[in-house]
BADOLO-979923 format. One record per residue (C-alpha): residue number from 1; x, y, z; residue in three letters. Coordinates in nm, 3 decimals. Example, Ala and Ser with C-alpha at 12.3 -4.5 7.8 and 13.67 -1.06 7.14 Angstrom:
[rec 1, [1.230, -0.450, 0.780], 'ala']
[rec 2, [1.367, -0.106, 0.714], 'ser']
// end
This chain:
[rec 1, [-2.333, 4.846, 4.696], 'unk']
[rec 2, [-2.283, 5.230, 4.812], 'unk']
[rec 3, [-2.645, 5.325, 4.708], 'unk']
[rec 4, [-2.799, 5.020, 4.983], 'unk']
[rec 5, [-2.590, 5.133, 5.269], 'unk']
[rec 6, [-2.631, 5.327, 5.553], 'unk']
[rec 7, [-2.290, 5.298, 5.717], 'unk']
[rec 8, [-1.951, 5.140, 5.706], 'unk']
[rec 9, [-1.772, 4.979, 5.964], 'unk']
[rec 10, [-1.399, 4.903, 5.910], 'unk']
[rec 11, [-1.237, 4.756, 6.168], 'unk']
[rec 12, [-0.863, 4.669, 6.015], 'unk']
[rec 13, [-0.656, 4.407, 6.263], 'unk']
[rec 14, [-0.808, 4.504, 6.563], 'unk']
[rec 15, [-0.589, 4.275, 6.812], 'unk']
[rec 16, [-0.667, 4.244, 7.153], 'unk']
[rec 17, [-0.963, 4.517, 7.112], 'unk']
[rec 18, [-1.150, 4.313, 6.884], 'unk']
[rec 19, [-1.394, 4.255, 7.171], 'unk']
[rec 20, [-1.477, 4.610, 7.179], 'unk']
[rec 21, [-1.539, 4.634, 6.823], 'unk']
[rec 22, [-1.795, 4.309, 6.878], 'unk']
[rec 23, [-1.954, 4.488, 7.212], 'unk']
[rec 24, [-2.074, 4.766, 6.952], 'unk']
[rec 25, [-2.156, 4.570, 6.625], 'unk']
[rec 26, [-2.356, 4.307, 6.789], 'unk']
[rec 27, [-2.425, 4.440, 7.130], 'unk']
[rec 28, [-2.484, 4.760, 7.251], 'unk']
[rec 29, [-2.491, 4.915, 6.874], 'unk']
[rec 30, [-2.752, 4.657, 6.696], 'unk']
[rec 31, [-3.021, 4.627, 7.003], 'unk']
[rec 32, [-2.989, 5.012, 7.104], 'unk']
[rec 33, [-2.870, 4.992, 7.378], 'unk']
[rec 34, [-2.654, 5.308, 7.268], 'unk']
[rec 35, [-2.643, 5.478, 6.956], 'unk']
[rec 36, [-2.436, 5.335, 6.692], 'unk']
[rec 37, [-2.217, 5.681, 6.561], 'unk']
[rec 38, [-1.868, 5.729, 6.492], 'unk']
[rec 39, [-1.650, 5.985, 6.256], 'unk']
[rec 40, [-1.368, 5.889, 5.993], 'unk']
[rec 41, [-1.029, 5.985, 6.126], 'unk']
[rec 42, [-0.962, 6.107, 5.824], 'unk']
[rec 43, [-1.138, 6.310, 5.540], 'unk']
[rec 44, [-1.158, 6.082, 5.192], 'unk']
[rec 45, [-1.451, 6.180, 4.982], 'unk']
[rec 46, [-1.424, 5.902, 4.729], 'unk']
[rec 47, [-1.225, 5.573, 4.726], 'unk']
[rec 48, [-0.984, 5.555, 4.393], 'unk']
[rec 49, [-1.154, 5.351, 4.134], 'unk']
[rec 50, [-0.891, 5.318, 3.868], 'unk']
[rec 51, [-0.511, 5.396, 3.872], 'unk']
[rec 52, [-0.567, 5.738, 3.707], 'unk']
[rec 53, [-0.761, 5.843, 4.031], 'unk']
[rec 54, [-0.464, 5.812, 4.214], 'unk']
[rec 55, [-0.233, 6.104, 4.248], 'unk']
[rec 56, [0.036, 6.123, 4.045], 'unk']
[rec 57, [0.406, 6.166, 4.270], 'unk']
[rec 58, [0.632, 6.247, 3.998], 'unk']
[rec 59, [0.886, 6.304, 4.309], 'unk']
[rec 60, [0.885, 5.942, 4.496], 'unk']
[rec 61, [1.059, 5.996, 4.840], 'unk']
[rec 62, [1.188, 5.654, 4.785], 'unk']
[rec 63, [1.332, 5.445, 4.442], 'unk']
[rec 64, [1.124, 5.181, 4.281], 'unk']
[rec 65, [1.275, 4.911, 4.481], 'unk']
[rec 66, [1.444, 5.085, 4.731], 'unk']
[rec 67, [1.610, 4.874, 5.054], 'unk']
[rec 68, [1.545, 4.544, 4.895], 'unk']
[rec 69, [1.792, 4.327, 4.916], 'unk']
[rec 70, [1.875, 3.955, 4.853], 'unk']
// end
C-alpha cells in the first residue's frame, strides 16, 4: 500500500474540528482551491512491523499491571 501513495492523512478523534479536517480533504485541498501540505509533528521514519522493532525498555517506569485494581 506504501509504494501507491502519495500522502497520508491521519486525523485521530478530531471532535468538534472534524469540520476543518473535511474543509481540506474534500474542499479546499481536493479541487485546489489551496494546496494540500502539511508536516508530521513528529519525526518516525518507519512504523514497527513486528514486536522486535519495538524498543526494548528493560527499565518500565511503571509495573506490569500497575494501578489496577478490582
Amino acid at each position: 500500500m506504501q509504494e501507491r501513495q502519495d500522502a497520508l492523512a491521519a486525523a485521530w478523534l478530531p471532535g468538534t474540528e472534524g469540520q476543518g479536517v473535511a474543509n481540506m480533504l474534500l474542499g479546499d485541498g481536493l479541487f485546489g482551491i489551496r494546496p494540500f501540505t502539511g508536516k508530521l509533528p513528529a519525526i518516525r521514519p518507519t512504523w514497527p512491523r513486528s514486536a522486535d522493532d519495538l524498543p526494548n525498555v528493560a527499565d518500565p517506569l511503571f509495573s506490569f499491571g500497575f494501578g489496577l485494581e478490582r
